[in-house]
C-alpha positions as a Markdown table, in Angstrom:
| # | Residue | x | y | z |
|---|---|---|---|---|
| 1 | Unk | 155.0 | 157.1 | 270.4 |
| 2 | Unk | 154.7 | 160.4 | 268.3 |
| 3 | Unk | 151.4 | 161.4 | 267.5 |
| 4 | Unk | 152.7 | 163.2 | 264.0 |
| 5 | Unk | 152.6 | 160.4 | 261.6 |
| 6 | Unk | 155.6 | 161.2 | 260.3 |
| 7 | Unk | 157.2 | 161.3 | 263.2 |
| 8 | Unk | 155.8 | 157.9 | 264.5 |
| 9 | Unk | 157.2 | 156.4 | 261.3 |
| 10 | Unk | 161.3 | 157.6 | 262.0 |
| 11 | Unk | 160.6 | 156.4 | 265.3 |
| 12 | Unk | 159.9 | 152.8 | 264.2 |
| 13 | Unk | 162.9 | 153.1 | 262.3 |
| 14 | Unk | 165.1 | 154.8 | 264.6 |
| 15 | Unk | 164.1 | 154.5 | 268.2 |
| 16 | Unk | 166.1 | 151.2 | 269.4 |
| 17 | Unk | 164.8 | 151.8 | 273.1 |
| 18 | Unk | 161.2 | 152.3 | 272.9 |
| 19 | Unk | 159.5 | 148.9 | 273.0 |
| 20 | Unk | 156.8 | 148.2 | 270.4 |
| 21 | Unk | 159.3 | 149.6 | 267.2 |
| 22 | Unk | 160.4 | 148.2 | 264.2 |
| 23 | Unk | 164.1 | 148.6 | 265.7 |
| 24 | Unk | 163.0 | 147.1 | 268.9 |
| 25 | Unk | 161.7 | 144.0 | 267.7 |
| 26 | Unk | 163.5 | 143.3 | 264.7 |
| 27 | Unk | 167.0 | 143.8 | 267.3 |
| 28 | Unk | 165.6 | 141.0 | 269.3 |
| 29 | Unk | 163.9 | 139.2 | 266.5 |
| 30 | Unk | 161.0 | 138.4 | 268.3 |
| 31 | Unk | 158.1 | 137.1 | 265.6 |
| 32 | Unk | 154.8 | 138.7 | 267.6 |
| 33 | Unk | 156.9 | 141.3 | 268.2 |
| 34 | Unk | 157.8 | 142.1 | 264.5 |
| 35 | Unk | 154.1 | 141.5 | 263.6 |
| 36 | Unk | 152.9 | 144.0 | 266.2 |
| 37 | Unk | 155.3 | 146.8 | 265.3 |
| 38 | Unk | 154.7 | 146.2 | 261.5 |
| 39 | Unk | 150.5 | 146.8 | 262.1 |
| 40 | Unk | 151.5 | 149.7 | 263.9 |
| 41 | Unk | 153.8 | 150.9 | 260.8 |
| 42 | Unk | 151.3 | 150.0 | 258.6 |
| 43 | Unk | 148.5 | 152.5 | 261.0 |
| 44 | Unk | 150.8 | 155.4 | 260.9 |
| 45 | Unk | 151.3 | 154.7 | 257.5 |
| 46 | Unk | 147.6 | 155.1 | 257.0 |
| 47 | Unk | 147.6 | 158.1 | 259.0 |
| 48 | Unk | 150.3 | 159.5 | 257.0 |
| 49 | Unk | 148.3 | 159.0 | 253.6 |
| 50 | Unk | 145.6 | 161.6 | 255.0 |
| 51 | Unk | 148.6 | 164.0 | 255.9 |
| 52 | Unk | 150.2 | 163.2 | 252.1 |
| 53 | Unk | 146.6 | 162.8 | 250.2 |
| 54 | Unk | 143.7 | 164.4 | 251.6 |
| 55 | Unk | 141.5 | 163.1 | 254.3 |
| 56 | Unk | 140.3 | 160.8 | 251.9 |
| 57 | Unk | 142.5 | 160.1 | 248.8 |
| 58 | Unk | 139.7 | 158.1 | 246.7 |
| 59 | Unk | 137.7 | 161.4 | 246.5 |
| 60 | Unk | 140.1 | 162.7 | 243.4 |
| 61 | Unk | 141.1 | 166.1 | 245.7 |
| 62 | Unk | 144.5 | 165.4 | 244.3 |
| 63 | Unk | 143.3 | 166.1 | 240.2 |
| 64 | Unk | 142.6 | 169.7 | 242.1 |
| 65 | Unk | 145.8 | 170.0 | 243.0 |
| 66 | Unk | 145.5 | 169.3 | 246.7 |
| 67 | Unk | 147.7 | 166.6 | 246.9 |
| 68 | Unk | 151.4 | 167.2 | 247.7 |
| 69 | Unk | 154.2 | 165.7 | 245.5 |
| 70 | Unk | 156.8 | 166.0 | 248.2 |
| 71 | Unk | 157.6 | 163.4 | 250.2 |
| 72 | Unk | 159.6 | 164.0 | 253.2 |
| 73 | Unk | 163.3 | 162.9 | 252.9 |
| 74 | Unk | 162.7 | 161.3 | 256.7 |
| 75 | Unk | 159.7 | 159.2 | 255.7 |
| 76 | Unk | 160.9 | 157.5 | 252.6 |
| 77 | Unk | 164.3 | 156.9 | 255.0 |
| 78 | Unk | 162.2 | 155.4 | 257.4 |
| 79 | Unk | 160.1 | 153.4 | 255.0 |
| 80 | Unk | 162.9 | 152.1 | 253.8 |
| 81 | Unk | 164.9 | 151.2 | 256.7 |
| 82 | Unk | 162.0 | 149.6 | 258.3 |
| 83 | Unk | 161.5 | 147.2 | 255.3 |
| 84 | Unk | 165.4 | 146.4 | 255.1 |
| 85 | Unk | 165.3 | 145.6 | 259.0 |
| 86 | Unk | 162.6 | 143.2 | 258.8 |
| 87 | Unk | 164.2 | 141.1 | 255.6 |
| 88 | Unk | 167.9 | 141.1 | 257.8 |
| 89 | Unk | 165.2 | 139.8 | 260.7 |
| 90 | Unk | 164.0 | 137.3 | 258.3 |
| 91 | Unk | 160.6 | 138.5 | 258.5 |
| 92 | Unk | 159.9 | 138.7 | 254.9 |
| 93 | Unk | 156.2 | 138.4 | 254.9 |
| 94 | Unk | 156.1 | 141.8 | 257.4 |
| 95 | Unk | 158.7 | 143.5 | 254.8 |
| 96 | Unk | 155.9 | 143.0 | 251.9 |
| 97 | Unk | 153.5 | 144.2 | 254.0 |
| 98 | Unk | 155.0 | 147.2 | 254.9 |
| 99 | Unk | 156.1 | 147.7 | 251.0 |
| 100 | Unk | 152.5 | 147.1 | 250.0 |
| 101 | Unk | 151.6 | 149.7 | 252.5 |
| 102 | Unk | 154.2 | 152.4 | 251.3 |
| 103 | Unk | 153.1 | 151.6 | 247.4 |
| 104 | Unk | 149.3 | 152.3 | 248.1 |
| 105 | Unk | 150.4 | 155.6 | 250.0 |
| 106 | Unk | 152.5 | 156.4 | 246.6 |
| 107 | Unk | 149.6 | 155.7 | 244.4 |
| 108 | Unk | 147.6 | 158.3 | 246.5 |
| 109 | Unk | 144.1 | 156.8 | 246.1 |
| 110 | Unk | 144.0 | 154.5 | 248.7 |
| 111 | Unk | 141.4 | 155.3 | 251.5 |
| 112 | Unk | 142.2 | 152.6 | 253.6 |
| 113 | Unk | 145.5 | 151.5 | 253.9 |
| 114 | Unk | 145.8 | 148.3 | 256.3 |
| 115 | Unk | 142.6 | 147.2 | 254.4 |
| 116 | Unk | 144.5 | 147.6 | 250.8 |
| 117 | Unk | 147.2 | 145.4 | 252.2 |
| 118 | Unk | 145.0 | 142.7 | 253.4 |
| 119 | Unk | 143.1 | 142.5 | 250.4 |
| 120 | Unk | 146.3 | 142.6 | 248.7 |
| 121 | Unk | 148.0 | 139.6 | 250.7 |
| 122 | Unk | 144.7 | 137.8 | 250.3 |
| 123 | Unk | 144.8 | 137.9 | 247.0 |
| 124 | Unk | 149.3 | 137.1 | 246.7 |
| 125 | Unk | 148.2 | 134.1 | 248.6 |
């Protein structure tokens, strides 16, 4: 996979061939599978907070105007195609995750993104 966190995240979405996507797995709607690939969305997404919000997005960089208010057109696409694969795959729990994910990304002060969305399900459950 790409090592730009951007590009890692259109290839989830996007890359039917490459084994360990979103498309991949969801296509043969294999459960580890799906689980697998949504961790690794969820990592790049965490990647791609640093890119969006500062290497650490707690630290309030973004009040002095560091942080960027554009999203890229491709990642939100992603994003969103990844969640709607995983509900047609009826793997609704890895669709909340990933939503979870993309809203602490949003918010911009999350430092830890995978850890957010644990404490998160922990707490939904």
């Amino acid at each position: 996979m790409a090592s730009d966190p951007a590009e890692r995240l259109w290839e989830h979405a996007w890359a039917s061939g490459r084994p360990g996507t979103i498309v991949a797995a969801t296509g043969d709607r294999h459960e580890q599978q799906m689980e697998a690939a949504t961790a690794d969305f969820i990592d790049a997404l965490d990647d791609f907070n640093c890119v969006l919000n500062g290497p650490r997005p707690s630290s309030g960089l973004r009040d002095a105007g560091r942080r960027s208010d554009v999203l890229p057109v491709r990642v939100a696409y992603a994003v969103a195609e990844a969640v709607r694969m995983l509900r047609d795959a009826s793997a609704a729990d890895c669709a909340w995750r990933v939503e979870a994910a993309w809203l602490a990304v949003l918010a911009g002060d999350i430092d830890d993104v995978p850890q957010h969305v644990a404490l998160e399900e922990r707490a939904r459950n």
